[in-house]
TIVOBA-70846 format. One record per residue (C-alpha): x, y, z; residue in one letter. Coordinates in nm, 3 decimals, padded with zeros to 5 digits. Layout:
BEGIN
<<X Y Z> 'a'>,
...
***
This chain:
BEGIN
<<-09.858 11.165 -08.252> 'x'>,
<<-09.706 11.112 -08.596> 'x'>,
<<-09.829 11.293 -08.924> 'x'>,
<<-10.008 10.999 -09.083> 'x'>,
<<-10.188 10.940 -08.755> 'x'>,
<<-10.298 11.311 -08.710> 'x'>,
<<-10.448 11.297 -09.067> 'x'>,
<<-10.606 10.966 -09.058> 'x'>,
<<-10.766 11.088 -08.687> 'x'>,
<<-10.868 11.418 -08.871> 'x'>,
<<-10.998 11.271 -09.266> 'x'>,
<<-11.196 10.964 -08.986> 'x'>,
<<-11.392 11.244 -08.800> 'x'>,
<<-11.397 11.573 -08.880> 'x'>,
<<-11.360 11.586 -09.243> 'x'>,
<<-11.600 11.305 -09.241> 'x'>,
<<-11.857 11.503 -09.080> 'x'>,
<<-11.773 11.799 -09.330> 'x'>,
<<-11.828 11.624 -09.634> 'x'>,
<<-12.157 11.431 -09.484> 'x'>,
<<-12.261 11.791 -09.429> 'x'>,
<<-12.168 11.983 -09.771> 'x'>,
<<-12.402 11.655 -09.954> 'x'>,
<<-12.692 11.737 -09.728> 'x'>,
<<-12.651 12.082 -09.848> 'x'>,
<<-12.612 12.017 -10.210> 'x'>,
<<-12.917 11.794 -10.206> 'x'>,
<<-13.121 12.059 -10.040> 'x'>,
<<-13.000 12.339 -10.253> 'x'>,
<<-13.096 12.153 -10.524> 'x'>,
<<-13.422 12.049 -10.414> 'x'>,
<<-13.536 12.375 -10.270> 'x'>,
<<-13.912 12.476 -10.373> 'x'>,
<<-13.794 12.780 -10.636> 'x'>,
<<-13.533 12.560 -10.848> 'x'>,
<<-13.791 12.353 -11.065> 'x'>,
<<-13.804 12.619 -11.306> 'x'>,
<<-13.385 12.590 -11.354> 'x'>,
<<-13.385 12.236 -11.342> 'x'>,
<<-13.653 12.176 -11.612> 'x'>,
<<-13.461 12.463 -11.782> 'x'>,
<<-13.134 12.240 -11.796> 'x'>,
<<-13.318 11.916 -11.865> 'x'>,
<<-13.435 12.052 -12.202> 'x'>,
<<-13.149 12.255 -12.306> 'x'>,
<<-13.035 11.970 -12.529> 'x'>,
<<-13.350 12.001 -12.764> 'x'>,
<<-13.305 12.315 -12.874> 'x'>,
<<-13.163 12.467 -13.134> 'x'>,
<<-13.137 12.788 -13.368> 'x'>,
<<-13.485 12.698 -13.607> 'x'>,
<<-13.653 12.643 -13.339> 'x'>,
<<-13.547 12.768 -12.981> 'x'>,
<<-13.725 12.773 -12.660> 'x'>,
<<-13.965 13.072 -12.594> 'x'>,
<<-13.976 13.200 -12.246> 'x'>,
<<-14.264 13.080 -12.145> 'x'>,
<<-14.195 12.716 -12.207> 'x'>,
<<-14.011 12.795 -11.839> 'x'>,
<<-14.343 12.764 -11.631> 'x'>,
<<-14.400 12.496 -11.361> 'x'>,
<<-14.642 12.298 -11.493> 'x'>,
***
């Protein structure tokens, strides 16, 4: 079996598989139950600023 062969066997199966699993991990690491908190955190980063930042308990799940 020639190189381009073994790697076009390998990146059609197993590294297929890989990747398929890494995105169903990323999407359930992000939607776990305890990340609301961070992810409203990082949705309103952007309207803050020094006169008026973001108290601490803005962080609450509403």
């Amino acid at each position: 079996m020639d190189t381009y062969s073994f790697l076009r066997f390998l990146a059609d199966s197993w590294v297929l598989l890989l990747l398929t699993l890494f995105f169903i991990g990323v999407l359930i690491f992000a939607m776990r139950p305890g990340s609301k908190p961070l992810h409203r955190d990082a949705a309103e980063s952007i309207f803050r600023n020094e006169k008026n930042p973001a108290s601490s308990g803005e962080l609450e799940v509403k």
